[in-house]
VOPAGU-2260 file (C-alpha; in pm, 1 decimal, decimal comma):
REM VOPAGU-2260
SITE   aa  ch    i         X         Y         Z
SITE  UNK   A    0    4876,1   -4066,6   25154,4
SITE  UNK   A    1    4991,0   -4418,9   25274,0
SITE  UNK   A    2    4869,5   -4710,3   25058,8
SITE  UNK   A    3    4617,0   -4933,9   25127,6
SITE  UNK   A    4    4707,3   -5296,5   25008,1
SITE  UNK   A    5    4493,2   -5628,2   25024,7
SITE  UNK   A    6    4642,0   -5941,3   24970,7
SITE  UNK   A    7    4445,7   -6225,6   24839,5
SITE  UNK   A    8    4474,5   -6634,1   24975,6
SITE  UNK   A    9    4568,7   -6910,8   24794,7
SITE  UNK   A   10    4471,5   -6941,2   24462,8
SITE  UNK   A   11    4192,8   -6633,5   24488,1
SITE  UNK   A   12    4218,9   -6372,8   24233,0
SITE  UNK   A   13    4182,7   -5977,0   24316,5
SITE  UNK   A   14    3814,0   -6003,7   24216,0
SITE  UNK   A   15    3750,5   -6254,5   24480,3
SITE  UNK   A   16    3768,6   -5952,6   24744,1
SITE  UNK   A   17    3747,5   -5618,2   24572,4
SITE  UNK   A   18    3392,5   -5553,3   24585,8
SITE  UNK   A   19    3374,3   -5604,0   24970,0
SITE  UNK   A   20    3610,1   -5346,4   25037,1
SITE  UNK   A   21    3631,9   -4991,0   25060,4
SITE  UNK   A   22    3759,2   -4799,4   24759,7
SITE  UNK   A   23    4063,2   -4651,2   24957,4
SITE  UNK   A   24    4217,4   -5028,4   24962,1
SITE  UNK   A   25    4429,2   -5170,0   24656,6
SITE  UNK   A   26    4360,3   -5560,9   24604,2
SITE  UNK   A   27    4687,7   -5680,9   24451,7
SITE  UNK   A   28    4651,7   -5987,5   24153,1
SITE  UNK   A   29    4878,5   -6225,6   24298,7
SITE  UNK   A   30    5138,7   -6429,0   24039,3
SITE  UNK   A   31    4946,8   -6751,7   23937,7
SITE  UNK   A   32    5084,3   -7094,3   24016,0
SITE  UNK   A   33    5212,2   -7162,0   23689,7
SITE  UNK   A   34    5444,4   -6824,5   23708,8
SITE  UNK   A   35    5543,5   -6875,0   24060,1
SITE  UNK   A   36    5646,9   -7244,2   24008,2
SITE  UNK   A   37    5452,4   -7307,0   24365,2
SITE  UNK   A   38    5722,3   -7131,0   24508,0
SITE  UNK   A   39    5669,2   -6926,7   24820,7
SITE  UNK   A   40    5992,5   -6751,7   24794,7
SITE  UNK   A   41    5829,1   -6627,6   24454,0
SITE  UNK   A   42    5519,3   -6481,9   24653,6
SITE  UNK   A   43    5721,1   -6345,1   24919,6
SITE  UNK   A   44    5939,9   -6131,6   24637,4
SITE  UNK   A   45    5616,7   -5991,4   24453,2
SITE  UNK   A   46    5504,8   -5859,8   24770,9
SITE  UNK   A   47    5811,3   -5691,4   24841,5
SITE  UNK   A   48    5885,1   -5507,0   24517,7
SITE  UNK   A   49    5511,4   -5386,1   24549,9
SITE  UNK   A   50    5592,4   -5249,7   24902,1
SITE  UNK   A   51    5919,8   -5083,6   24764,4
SITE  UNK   A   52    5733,0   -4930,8   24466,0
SITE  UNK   A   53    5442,3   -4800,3   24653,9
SITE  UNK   A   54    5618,7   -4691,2   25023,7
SITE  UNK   A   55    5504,1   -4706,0   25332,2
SITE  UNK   A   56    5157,7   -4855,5   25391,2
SITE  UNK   A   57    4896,6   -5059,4   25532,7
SITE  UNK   A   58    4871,0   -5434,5   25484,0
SITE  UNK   A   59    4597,2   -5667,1   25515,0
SITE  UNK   A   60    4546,4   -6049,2   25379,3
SITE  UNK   A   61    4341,7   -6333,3   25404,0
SITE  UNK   A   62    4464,6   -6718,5   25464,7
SITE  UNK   A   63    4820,7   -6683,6   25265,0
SITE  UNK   A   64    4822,0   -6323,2   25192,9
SITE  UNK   A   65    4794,0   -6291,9   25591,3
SITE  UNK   A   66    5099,3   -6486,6   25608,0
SITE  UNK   A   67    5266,6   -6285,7   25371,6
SITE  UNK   A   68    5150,1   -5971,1   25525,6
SITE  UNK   A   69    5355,7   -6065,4   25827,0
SITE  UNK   A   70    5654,5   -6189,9   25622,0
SITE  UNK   A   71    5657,1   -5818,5   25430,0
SITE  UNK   A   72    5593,7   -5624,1   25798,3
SITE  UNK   A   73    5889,7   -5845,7   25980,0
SITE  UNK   A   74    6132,1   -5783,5   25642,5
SITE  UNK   A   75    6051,3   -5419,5   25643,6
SITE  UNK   A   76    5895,5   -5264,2   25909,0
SITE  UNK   A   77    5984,8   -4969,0   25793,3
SITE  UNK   A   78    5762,0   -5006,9   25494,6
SITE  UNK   A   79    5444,3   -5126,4   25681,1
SITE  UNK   A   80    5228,0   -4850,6   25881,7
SITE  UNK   A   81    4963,2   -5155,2   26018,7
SITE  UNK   A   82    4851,4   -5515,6   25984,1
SITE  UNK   A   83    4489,7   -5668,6   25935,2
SITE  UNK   A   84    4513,7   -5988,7   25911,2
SITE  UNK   A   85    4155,8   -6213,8   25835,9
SITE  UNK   A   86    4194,8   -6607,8   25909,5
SITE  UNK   A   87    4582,6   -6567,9   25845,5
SITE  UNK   A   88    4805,3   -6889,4   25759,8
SITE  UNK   A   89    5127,6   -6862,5   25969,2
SITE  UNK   A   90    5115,8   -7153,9   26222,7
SITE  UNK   A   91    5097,1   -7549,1   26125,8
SITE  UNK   A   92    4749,8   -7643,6   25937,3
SITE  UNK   A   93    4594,9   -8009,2   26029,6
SITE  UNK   A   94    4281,4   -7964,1   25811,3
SITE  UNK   A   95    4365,5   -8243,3   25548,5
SITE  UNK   A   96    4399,2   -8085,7   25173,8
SITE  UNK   A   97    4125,4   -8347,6   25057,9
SITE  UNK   A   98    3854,4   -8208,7   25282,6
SITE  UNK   A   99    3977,9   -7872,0   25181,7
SITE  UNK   A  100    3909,2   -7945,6   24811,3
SITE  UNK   A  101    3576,2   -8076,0   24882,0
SITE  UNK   A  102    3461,5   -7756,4   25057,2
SITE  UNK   A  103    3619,9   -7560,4   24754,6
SITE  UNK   A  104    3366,1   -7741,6   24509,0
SITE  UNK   A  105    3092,0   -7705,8   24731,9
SITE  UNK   A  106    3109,3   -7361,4   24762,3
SITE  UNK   A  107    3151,8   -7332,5   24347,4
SITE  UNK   A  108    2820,7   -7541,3   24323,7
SITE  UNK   A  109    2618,1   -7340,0   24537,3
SITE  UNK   A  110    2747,8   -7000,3   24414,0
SITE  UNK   A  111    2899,5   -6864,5   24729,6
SITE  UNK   A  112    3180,2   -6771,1   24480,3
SITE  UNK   A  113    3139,9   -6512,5   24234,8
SITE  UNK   A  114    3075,6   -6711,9   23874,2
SITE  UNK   A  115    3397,2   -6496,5   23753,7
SITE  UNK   A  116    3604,3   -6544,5   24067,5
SITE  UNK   A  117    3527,9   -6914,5   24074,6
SITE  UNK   A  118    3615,7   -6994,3   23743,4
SITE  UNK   A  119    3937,4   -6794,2   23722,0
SITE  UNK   A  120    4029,7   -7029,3   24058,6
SITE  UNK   A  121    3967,6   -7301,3   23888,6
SITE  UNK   A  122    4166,0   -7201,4   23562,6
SITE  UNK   A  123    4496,5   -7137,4   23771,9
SITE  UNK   A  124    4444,0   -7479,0   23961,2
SITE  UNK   A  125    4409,6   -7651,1   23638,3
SITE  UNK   A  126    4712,1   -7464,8   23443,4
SITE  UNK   A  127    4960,3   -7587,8   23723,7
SITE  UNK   A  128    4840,9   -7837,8   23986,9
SITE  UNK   A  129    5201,4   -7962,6   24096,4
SITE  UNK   A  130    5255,2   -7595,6   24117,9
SITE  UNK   A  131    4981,6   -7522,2   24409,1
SITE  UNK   A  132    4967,1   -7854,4   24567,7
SITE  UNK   A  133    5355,7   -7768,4   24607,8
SITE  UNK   A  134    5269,0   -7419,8   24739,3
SITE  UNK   A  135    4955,2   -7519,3   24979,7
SITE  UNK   A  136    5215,2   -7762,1   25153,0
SITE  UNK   A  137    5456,9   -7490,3   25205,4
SITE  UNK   A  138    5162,6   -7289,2   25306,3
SITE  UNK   A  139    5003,0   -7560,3   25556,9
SITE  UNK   A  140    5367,2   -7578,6   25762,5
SITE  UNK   A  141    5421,2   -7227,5   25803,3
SITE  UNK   A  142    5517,0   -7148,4   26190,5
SITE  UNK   A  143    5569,8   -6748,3   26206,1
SITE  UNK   A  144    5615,2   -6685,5   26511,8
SITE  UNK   A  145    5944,5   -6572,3   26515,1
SITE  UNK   A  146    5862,4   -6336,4   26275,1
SITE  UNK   A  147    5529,4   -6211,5   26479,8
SITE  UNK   A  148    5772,6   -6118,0   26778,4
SITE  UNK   A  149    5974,6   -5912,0   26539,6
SITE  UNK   A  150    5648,6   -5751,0   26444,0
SITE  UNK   A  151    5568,5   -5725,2   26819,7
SITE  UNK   A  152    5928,2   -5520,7   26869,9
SITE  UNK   A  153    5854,1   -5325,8   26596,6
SITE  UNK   A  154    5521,3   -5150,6   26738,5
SITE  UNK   A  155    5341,2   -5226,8   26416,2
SITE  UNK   A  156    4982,2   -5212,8   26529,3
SITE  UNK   A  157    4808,4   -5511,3   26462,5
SITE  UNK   A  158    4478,2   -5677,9   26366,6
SITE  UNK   A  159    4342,9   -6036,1   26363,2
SITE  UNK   A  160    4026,1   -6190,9   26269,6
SITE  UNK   A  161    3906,8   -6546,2   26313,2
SITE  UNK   A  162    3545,2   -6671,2   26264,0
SITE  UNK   A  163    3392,8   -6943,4   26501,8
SITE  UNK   A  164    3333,0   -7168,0   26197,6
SITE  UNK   A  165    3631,1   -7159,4   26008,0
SITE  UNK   A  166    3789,0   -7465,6   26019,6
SITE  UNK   A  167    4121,1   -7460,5   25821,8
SITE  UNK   A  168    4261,7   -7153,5   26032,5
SITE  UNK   A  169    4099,6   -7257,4   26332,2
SITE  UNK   A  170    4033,7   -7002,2   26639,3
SITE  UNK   A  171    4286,3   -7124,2   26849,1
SITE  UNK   A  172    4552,6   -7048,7   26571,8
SITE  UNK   A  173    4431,8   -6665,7   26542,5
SITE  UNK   A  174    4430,2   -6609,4   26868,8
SITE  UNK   A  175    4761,4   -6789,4   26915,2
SITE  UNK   A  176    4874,0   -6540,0   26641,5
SITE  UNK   A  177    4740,8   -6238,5   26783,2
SITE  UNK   A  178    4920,0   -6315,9   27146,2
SITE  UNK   A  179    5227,8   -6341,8   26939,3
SITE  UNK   A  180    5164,6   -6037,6   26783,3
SITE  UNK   A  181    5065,3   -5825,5   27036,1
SITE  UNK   A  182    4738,4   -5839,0   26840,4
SITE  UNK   A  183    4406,0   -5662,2   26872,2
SITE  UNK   A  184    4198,5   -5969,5   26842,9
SITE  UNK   A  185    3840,7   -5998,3   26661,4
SITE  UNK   A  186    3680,0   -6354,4   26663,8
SITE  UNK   A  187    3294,3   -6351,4   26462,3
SITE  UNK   A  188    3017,0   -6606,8   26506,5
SITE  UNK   A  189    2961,9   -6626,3   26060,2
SITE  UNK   A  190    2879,2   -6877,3   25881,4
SITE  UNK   A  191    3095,9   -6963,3   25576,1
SITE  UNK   A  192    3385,5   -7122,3   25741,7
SITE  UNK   A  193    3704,4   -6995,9   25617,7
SITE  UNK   A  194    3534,1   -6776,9   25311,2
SITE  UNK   A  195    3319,4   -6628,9   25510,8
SITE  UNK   A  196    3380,8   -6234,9   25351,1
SITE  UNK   A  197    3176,8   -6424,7   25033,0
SITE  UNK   A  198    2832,0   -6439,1   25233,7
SITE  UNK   A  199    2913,4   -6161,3   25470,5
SITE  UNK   A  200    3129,6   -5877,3   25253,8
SITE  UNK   A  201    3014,0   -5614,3   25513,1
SITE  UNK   A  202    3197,5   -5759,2   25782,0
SITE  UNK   A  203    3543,1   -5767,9   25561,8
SITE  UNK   A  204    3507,0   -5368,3   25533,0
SITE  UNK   A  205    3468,7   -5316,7   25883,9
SITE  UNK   A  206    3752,4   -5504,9   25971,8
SITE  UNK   A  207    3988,2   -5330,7   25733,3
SITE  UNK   A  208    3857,4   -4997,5   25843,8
């Protein structure tokens, strides 16, 4: 059987995501900042010595692991059966880092992240804060849409989802993504903004399944 891989965003652990979705679906515990020396290179390697080990499979991601989903499916095709990508990173990002942060600590203060999940966040970001400050740049410029239209050429069936109140990866960039995929396109009216799988899990294992 082909695998079933999820890839978590930036800075989430595995647990973060795991207990939304189905048991068929591998979360993968990303490198931390402090091993990856913010380096996106880094993150783009670990995901494709886990493709080599594992074969051919299914990949889906949220925010950066989205982005990396479609880094691994335009390196390898070969190696990647479908995407599902939720809120992926992969075109420019305007939302200043600031405001980001601030939604971050909201969210930790009125427990819309896991106590566990939360604090191992906030252990990485404190181990090596050059280190993802250096990678959320990289992350914020991304433009893949090169890469998409390899993906596009490929046949690789493709997912997106976008939620009308996310507003780091806005609606306009996942649709934009899904045109330049080829994309079967999913756009939900949550609240939650860009974590929105935290208050509404159920809708994260429907749109891997």
């Amino acid at each position: 059987m082909d695998s079933r891989l999820f890839l978590p965003g930036w800075g989430a652990p595995a647990s973060l995501y795991a207990p939304a979705l189905p048991a068929s679906w591998d979360v993968l515990e990303p490198p931390s900042f402090a091993a990856s020396g913010g380096s996106f290179g880094a993150y783009r390697g670990w995901v494709a010595r886990e493709l080599s080990t594992r074969g051919r499979s299914a990949l889906a991601g949220h925010s950066m692991g989205g982005a990396l989903a479609i880094l691994a499916a335009a390196d390898s095709p070969e190696l990647v059966e479908r995407l599902v990508l939720i809120a992926p990173a992969g075109l420019p990002l305007d939302k200043p880092m600031g405001e980001s942060l601030r939604d971050f600590v909201r969210q930790l203060v009125t427990g819309v992240y896991p106590r566990g999940a939360g604090a191992a966040a906030l252990l990485a970001l404190a181990r090596a804060p050059r280190s993802a400050y250096a990678l959320a740049e990289r992350v914020r410029a991304l433009d893949l849409r090169h890469e998409c239209a390899r993906i596009r050429a490929a046949r690789i069936p493709a997912t997106v989802v976008g939620c009308v109140s996310d507003t780091l990866v806005t609606t306009d960039r996942t649709r934009s993504l899904a045109e330049a995929l080829g994309a079967r396109y999913v756009e939900l009216d949550l609240r939650g903004g860009h974590m929105w799988m935290l208050t509404d899990p159920e809708h994260l294992a429907a749109a891997v399944a």
